[in-house]
FIZAMAR-282966 format. One line per field, with one value per residue: residue number from 1; residue in three letters; chain; x negated, y negated, z of N, C-alpha, C in turn. Coordinates in nm, 3 decimals. Example, Ala and Ser with C-alpha at 12.3 -4.5 7.8 and 13.67 -1.06 7.14 Angstrom:
2
i = (1,2)
aa = (ALA,SER)
ch = (A,A)
n_u = (-1.319,-1.285)
n_v = (0.569,0.225)
n_w = (0.780,0.708)
ca_u = (-1.230,-1.367)
ca_v = (0.450,0.106)
ca_w = (0.780,0.714)
c_u = (-1.320,-1.290)
c_v = (0.330,-0.003)
c_w = (0.780,0.787)
This chain:
148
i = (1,2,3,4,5,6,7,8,9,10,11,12,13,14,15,16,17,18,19,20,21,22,23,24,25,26,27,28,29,30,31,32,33,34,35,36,37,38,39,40,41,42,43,44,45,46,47,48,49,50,51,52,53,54,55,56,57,58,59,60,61,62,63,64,65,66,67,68,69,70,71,72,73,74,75,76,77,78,79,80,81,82,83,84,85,86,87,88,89,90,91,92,93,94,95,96,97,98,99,100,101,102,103,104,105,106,107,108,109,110,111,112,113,114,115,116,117,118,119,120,121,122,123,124,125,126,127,128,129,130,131,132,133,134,135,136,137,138,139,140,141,142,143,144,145,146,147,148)
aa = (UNK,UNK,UNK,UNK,UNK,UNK,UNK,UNK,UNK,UNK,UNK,UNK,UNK,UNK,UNK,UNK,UNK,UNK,UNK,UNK,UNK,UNK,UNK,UNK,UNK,UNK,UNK,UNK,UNK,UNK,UNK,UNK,UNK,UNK,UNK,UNK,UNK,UNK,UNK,UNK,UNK,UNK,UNK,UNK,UNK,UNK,UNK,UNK,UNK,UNK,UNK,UNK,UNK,UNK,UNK,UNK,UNK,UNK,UNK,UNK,UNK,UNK,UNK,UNK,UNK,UNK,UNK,UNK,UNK,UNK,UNK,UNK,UNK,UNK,UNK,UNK,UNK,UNK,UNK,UNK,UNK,UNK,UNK,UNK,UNK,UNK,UNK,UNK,UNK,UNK,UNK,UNK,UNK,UNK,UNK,UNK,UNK,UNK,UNK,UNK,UNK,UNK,UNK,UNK,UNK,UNK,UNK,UNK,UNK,UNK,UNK,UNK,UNK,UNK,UNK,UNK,UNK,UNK,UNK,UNK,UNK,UNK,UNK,UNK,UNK,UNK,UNK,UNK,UNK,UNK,UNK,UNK,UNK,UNK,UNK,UNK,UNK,UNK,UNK,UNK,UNK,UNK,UNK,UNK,UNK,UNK,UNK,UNK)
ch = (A,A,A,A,A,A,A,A,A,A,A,A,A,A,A,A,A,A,A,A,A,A,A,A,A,A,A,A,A,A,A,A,A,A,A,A,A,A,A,A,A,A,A,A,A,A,A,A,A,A,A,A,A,A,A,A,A,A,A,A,A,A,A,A,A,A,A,A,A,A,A,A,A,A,A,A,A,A,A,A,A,A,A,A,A,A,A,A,A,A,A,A,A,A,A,A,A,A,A,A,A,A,A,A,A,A,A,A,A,A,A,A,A,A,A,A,A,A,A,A,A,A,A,A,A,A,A,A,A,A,A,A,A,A,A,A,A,A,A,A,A,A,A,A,A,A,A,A)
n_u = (-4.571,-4.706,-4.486,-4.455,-4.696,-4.621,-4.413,-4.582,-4.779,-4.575,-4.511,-4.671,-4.797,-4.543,-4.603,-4.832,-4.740,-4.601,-4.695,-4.783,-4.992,-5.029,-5.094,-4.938,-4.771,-4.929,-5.197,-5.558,-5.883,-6.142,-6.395,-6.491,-6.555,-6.519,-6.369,-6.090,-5.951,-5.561,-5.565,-5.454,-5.094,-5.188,-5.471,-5.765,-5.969,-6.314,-6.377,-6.547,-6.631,-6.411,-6.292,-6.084,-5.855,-5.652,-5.340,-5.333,-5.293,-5.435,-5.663,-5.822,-6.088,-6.144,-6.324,-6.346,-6.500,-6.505,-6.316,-6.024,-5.700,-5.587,-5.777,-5.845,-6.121,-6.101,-5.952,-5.692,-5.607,-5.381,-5.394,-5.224,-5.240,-5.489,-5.734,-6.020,-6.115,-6.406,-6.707,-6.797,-6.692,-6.485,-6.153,-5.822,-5.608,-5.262,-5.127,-4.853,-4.545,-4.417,-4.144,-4.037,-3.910,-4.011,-3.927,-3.897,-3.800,-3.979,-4.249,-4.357,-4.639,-4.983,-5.129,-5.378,-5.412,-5.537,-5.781,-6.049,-6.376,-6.623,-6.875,-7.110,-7.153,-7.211,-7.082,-6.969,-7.174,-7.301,-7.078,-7.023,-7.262,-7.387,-7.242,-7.382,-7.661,-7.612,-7.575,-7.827,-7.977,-7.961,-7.975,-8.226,-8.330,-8.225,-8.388,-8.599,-8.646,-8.762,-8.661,-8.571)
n_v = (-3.823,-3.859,-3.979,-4.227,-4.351,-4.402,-4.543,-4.785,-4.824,-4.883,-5.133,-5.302,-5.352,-5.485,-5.687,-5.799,-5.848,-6.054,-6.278,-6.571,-6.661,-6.913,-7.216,-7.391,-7.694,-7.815,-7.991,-8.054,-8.147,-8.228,-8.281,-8.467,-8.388,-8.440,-8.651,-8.785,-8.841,-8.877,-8.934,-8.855,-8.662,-8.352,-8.411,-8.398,-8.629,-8.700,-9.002,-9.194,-9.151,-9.262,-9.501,-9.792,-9.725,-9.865,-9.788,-9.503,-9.190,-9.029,-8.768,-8.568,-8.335,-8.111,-7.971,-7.754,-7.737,-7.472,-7.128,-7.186,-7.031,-6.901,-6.801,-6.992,-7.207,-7.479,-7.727,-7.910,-8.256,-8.506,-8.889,-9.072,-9.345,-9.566,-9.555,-9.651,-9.404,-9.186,-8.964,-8.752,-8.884,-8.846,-8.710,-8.661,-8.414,-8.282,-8.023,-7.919,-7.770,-7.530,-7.475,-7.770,-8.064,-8.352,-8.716,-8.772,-8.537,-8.336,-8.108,-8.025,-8.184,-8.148,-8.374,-8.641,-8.784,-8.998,-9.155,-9.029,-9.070,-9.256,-9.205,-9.255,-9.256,-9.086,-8.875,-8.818,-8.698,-8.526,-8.347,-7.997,-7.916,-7.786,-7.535,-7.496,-7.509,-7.220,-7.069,-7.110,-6.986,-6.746,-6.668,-6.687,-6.477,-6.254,-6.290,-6.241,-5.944,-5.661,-5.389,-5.114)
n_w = (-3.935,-4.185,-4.291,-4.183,-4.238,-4.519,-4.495,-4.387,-4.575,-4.782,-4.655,-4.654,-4.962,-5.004,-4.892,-4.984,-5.262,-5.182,-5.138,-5.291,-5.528,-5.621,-5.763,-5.868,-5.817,-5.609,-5.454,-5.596,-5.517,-5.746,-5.993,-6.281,-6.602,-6.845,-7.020,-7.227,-7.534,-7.690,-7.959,-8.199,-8.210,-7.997,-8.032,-7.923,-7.848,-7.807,-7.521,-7.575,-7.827,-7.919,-7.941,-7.987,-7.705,-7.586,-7.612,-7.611,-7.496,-7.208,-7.121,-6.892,-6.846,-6.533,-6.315,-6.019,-5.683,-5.600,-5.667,-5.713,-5.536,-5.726,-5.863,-6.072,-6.209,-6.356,-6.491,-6.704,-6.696,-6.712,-6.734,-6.631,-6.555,-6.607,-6.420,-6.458,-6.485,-6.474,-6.623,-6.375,-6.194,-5.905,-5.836,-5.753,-5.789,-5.896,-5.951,-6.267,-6.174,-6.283,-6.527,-6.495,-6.610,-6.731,-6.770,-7.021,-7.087,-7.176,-7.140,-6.756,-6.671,-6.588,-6.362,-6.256,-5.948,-5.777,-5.796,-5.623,-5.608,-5.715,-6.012,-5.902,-5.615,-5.298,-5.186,-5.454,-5.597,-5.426,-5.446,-5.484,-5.493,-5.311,-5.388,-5.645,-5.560,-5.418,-5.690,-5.801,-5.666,-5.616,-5.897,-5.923,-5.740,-5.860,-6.089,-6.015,-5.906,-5.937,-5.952,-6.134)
ca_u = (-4.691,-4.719,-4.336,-4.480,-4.788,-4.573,-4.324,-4.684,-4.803,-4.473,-4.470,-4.835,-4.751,-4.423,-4.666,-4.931,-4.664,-4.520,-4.797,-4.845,-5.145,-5.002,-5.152,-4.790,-4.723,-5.053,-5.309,-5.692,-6.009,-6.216,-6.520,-6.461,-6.654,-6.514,-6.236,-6.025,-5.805,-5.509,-5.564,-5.260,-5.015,-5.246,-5.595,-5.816,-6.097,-6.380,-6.320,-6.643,-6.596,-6.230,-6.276,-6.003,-5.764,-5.586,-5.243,-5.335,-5.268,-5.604,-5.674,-5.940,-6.155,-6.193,-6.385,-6.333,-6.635,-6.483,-6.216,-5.895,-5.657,-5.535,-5.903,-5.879,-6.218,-6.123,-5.846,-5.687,-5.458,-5.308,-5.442,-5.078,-5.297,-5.644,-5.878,-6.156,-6.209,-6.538,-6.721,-6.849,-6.569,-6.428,-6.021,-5.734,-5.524,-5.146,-5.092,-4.699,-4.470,-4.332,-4.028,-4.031,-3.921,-4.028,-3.818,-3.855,-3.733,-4.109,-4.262,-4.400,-4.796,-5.106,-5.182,-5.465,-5.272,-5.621,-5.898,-6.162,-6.520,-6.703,-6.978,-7.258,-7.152,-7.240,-6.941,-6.936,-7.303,-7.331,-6.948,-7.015,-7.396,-7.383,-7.237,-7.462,-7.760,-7.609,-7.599,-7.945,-8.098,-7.871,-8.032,-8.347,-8.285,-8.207,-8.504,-8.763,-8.594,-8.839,-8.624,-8.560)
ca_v = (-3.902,-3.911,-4.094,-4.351,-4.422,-4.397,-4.705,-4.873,-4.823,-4.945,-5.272,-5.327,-5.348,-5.587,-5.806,-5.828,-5.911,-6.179,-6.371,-6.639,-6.754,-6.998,-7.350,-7.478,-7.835,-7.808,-8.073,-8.038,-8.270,-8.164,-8.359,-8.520,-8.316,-8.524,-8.768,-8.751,-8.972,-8.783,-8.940,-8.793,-8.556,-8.271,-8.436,-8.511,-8.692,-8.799,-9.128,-9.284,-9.200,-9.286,-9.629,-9.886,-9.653,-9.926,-9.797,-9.384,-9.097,-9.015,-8.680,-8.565,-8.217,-8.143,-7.858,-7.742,-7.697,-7.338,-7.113,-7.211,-6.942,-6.792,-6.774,-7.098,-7.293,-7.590,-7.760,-8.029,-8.297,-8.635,-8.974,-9.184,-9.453,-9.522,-9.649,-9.657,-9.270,-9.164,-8.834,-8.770,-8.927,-8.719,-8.713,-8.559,-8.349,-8.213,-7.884,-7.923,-7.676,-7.404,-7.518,-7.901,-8.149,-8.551,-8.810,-8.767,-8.395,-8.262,-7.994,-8.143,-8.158,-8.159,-8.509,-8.719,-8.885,-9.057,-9.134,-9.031,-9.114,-9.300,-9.099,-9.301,-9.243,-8.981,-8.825,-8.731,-8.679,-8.421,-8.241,-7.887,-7.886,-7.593,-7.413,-7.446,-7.427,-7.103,-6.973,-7.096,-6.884,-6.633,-6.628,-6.668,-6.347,-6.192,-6.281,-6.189,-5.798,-5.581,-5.268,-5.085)
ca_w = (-3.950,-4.364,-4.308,-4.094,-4.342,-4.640,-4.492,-4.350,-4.710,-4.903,-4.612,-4.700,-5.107,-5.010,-4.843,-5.103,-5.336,-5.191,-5.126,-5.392,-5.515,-5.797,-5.755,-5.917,-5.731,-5.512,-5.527,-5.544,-5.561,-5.866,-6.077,-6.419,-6.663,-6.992,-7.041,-7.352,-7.561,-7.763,-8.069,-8.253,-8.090,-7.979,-8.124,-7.849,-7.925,-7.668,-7.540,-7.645,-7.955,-7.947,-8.017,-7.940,-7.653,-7.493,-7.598,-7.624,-7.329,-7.169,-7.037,-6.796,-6.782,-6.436,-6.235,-5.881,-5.657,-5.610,-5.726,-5.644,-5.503,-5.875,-5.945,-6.172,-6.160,-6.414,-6.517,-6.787,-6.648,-6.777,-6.698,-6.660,-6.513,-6.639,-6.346,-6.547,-6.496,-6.573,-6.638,-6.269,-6.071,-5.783,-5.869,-5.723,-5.898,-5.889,-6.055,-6.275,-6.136,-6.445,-6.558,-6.423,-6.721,-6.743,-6.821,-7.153,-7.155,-7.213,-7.022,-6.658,-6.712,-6.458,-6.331,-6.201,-5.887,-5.715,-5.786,-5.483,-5.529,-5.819,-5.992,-5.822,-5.510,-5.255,-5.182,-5.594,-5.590,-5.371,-5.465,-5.536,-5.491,-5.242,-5.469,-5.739,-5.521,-5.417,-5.785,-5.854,-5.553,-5.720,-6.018,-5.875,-5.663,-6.020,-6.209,-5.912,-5.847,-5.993,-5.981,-6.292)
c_u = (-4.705,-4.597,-4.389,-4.574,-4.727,-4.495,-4.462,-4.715,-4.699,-4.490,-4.598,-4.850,-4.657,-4.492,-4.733,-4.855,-4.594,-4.577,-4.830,-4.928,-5.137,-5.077,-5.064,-4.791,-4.798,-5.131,-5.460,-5.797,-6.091,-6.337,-6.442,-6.550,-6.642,-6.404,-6.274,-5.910,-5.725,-5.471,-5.432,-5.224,-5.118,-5.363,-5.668,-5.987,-6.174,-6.384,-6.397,-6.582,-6.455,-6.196,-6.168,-5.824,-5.650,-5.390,-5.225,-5.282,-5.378,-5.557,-5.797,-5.976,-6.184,-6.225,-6.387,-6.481,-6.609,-6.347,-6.107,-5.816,-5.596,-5.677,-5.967,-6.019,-6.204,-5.961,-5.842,-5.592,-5.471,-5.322,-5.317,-5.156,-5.442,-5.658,-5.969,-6.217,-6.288,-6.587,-6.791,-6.807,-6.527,-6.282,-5.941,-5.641,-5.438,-5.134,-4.907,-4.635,-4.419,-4.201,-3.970,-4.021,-3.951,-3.972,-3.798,-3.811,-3.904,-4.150,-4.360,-4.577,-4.873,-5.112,-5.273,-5.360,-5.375,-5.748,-6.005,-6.268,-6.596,-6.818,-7.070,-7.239,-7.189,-7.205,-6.947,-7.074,-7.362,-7.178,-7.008,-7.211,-7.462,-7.355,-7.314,-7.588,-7.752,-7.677,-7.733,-8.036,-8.018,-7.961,-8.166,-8.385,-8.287,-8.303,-8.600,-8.725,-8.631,-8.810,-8.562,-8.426)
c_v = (-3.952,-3.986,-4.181,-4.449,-4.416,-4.538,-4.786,-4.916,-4.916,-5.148,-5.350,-5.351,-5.453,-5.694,-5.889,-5.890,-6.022,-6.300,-6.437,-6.707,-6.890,-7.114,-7.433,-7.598,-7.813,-7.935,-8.031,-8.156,-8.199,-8.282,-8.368,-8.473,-8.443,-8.597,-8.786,-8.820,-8.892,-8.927,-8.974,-8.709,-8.409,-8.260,-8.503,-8.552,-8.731,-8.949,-9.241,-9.234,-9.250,-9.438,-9.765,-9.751,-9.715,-9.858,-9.570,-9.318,-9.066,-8.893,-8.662,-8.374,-8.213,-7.997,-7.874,-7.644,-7.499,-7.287,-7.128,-7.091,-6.856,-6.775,-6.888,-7.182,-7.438,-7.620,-7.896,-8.130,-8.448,-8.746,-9.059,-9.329,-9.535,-9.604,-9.683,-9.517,-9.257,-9.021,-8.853,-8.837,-8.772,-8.756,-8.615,-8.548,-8.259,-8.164,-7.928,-7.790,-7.643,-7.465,-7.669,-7.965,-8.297,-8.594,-8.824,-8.624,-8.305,-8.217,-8.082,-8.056,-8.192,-8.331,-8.562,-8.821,-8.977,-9.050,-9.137,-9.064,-9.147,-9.207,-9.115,-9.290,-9.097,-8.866,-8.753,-8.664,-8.513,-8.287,-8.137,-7.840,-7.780,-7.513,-7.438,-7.426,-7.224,-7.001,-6.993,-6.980,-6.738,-6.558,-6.608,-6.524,-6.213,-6.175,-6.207,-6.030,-5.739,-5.400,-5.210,-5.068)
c_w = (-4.094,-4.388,-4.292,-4.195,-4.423,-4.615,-4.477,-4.481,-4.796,-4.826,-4.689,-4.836,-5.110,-4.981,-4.926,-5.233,-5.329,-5.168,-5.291,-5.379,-5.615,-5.718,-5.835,-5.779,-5.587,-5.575,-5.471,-5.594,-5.642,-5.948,-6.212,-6.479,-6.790,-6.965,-7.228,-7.423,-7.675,-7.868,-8.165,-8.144,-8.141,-8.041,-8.027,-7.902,-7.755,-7.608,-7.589,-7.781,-8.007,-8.062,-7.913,-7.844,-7.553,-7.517,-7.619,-7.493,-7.338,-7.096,-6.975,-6.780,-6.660,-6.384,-6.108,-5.837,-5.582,-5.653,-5.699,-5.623,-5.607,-5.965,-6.075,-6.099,-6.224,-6.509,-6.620,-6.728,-6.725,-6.678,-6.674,-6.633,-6.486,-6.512,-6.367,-6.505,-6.564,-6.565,-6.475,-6.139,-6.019,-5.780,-5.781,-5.807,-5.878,-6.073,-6.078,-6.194,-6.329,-6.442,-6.546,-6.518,-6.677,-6.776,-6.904,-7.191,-7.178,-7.119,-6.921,-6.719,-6.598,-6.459,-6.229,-6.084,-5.783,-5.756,-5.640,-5.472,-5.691,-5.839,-5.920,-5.690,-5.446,-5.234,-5.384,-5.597,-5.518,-5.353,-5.554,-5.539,-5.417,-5.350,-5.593,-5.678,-5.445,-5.507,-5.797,-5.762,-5.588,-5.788,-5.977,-5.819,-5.800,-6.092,-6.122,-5.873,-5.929,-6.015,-6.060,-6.311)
């Protein structure tokens, strides 16, 4: 009997291990928090204040309306193709794979590969609003619990 649970046990450990949670060469839909113009190499600047970015690389802050399966909630990725991303656009977004080089030899990087839903629209408007009315009744829940 303690044989039987000891292999159940070791299969049960092989399993759990082989399950990946990476988010390597996955894509997800996420919100535009900021947009970012690199300046110099590794100087990002905000893009209002950027100035004149017609010939810069643009990156994009973006937050997922929950945690993605490695527990990541927010991510940076690379604009190759401005649309006129804005803070509050609804984007999709491919995670690089580890080790993956670009045509120029440089390590592969996160990328913006759609844009999905303008900020004014509904569809962006209401992305992730469950979950923050969750936390607020959360917190709410929190402040009103009178037990010591």
């Amino acid at each position: 009997m303690v044989r039987a649970a000891g292999w159940l046990l070791v299969a049960a450990l092989a399993a759990g291990c082989a399950t990946d949670k990476s988010v390597e060469g996955t894509s997800h839909i996420g919100k535009v928090q900021a947009v970012y113009v690199e300046q110099y190499a590794g100087v990002f600047v905000d893009r209002q204040a950027a100035g004149d970015d017609a010939d810069k690389v643009v990156w994009v802050y973006v937050t997922f309306d929950r945690p993605l399966s490695d527990g990541r909630r927010f991510a940076t990725a690379i604009l190759e193709q401005d649309t006129g991303v804005q803070t509050g656009d609804l984007v999709q977004l491919r995670f690089a794979r580890d080790g993956d080089l670009q045509r120029d030899a440089q390590p592969a990087r996160n990328q913006v590969i759609a844009l999905i839903a303008k900020h004014d629209t509904a569809a962006a408007r209401a992305f992730a609003s469950t979950h923050a009315a969750t936390v607020d009744a959360l917190r709410q829940a929190a402040v009103s619990d009178t037990r010591p």
